[in-house]
C-alpha positions in Angstrom: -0.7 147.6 -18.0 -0.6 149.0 -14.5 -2.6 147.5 -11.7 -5.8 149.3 -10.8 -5.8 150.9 -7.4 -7.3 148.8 -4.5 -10.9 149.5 -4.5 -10.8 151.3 -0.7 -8.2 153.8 -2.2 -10.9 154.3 -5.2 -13.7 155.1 -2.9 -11.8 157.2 -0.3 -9.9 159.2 -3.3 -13.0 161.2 -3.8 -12.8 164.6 -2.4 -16.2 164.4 -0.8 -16.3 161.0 0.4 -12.9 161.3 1.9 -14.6 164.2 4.0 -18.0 162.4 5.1 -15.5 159.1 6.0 -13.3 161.7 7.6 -16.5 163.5 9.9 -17.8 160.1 10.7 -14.3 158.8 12.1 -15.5 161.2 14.8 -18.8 159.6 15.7 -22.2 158.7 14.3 -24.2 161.4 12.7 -27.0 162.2 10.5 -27.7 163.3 6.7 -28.3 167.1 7.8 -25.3 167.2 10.3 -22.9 165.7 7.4 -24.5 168.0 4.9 -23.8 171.1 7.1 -19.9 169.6 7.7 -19.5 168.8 3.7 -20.8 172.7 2.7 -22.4 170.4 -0.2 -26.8 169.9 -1.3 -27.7 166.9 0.3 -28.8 165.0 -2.7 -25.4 165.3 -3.5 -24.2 164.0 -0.3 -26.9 161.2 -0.3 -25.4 159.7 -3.8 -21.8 159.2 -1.7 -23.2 158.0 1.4 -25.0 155.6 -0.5 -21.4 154.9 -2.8 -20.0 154.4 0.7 -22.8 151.9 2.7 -22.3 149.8 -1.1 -18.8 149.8 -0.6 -19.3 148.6 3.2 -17.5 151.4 5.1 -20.4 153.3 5.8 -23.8 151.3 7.4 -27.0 153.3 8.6 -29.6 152.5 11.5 -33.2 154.7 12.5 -32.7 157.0 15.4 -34.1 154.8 18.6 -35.2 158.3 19.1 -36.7 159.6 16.3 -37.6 156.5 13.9 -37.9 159.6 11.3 -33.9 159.8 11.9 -31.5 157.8 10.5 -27.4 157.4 12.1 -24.7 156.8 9.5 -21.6 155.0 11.0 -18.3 154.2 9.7 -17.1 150.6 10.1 -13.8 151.2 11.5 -13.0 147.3 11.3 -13.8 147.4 7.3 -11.9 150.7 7.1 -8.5 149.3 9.1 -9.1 146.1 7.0 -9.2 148.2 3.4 -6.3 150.3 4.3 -4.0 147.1 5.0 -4.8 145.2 2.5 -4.5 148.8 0.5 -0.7 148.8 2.1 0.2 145.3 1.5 -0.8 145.7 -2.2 2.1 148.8 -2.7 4.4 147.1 -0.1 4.6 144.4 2.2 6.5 146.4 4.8 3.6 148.8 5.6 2.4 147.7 8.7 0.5 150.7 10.5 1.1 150.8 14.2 0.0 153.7 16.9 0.9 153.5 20.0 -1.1 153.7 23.0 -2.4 157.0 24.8 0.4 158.6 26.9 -0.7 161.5 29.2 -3.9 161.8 31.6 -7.3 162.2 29.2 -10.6 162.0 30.5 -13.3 160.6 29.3 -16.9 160.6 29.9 -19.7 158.3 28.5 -23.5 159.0 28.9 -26.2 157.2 27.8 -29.8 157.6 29.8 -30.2 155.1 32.4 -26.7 154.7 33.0 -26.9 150.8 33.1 -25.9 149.2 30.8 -24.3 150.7 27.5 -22.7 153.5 29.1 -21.1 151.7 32.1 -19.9 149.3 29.6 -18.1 151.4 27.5 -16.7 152.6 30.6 -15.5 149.4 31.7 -13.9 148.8 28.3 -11.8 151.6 27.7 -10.8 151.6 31.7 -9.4 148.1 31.0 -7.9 148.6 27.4 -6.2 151.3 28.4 -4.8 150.0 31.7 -5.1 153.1 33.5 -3.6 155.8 31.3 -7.0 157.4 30.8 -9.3 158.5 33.2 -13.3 157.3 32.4 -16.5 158.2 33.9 -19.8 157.5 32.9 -23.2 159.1 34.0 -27.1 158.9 33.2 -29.5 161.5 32.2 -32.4 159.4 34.4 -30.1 156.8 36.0 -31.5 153.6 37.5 -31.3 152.0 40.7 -28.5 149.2 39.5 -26.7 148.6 36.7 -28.7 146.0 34.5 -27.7 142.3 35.4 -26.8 141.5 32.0 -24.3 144.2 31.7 -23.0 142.5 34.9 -22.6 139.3 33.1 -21.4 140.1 30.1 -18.4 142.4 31.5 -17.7 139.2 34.0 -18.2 136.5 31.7 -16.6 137.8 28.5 -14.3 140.7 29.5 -13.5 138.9 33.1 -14.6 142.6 34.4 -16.2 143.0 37.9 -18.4 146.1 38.2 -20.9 144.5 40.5 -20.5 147.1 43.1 -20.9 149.4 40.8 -23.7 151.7 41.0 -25.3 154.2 38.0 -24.7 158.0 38.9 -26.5 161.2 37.8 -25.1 163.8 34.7 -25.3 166.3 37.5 -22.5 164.8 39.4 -20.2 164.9 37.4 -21.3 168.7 35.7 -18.4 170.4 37.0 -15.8 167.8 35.9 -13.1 168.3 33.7 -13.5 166.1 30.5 -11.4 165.9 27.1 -14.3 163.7 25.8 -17.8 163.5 26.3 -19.3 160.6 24.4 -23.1 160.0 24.1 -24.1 156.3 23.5 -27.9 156.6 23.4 -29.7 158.7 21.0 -32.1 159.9 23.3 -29.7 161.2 25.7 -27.9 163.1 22.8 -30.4 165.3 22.5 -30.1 166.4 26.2 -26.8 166.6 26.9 -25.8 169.4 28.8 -22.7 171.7 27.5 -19.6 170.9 30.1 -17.2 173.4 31.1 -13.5 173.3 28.8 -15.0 172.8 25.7 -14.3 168.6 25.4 -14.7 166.9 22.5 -18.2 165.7 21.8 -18.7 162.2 20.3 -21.7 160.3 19.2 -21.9 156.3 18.9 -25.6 155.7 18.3 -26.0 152.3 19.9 -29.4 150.5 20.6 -30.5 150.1 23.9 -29.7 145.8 24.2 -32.8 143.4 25.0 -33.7 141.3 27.7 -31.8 138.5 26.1 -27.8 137.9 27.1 -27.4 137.8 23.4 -28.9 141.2 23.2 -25.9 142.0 25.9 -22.8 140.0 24.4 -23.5 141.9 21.2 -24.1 145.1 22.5 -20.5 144.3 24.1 -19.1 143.7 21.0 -19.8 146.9 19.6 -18.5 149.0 22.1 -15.7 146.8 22.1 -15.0 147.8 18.9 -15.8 151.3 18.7 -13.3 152.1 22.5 -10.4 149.7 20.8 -10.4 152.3 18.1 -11.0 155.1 20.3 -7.7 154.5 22.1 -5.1 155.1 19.3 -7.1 158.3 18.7 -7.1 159.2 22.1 -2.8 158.2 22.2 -2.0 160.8 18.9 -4.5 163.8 20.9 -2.0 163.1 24.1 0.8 163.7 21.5 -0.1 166.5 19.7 
């Protein structure tokens, strides 16, 4: 009797959840935007979102913007997990590996303060991809100083210094040239101005993080995640 196909490879197989997995690789979005992608009624693409978040690839928060809103996002670390494990099962050998971006890129994150997530995530990928990608990030309503805890956390569990660092206005950088423009707030998503070139707009709906370092060092850890698999995408664009 033949083995049955890891379960990721029976959940991705479908036609339509292979294209909702495939438009949320791209960034966080919600039930209208991925019913306008998928061409399909949403009840239909409700049943497979809800096949997917069972199946753990797929988790949803509310909108910090609109509490009416929901954010689907795919779990990148589930999905790389799944697919090896998927590999190992036809043959040990298979062992995916992407190299890292090669080329100048340039990336911009926004979120609305321009304090904390956003200079984060700038910090991150600045530092994960040692200089082979340029990164900004801006604020819609930027504060005086980046928040201390964002401070702390970079220094204490990234060994990042961005203490002179200071937050910087969207229309600073409006003329710039971007490949990538990646909002990290849902607020500031829905007033992101249009930048010149056409770059790639991105969406990682992240809450803004508590007064508490906990609130920080997690917040950290999701952007962590999210930029580390940002890179290899970022490495086959330069290639292609």
């Amino acid at each position: 009797m033949a083995p049955e196909p890891p379960a990721f490879v029976r959940l991705a197989a479908h036609p339509l959840r292979w294209a909702l997995l495939t438009a949320l690789a791209g960034g966080d979005l919600r039930v209208r935007e991925l019913v306008a992608q998928a061409g399909e009624p949403q009840n239909l693409v409700s049943y497979h979102l809800r096949l997917l978040r069972e199946g753990g690839l797929v988790t949803a928060s509310r909108s910090t913007f609109d509490g009416r809103d929901s954010y689907y996002h795919l779990d990148l670390d589930r999905c790389a997990g799944a697919l090896a494990a998927a590999g190992a099962a036809l043959h040990p050998a298979l062992r995916p590996e992407t190299p890292p971006p090669a080329g100048r890129i340039a990336v911009l994150f926004v979120c609305t303060g321009n304090s904390a997530r956003s200079p984060i995530a700038e910090a991150l990928l600045r530092r994960r991809t040692a200089g082979q990608v340029t990164v900004t990030s801006a604020g819609s309503h930027p504060k005086a100083a980046l928040h201390p805890g964002a401070v702390l956390v970079l220094s204490e569990k990234f060994g990042i210094d961005v203490a002179g660092q200071r937050p910087r206005h969207l229309d600073t950088v409006a003329g710039d040239r971007f490949d990538h423009v990646i909002t990290v707030c849902d607020k500031v998503r829905e007033v992101c101005p249009e930048f010149p070139h056409h770059p790639r707009r991105r969406h990682w709906s992240i809450p803004e993080p508590a007064g508490d370092p906990g609130s920080f060092a997690r917040t950290a850890a999701e952007l962590d995640t999210r930029v580390r698999h940002l890179v290899p995408a970022l490495g086959q664009e330069a290639r292609s």
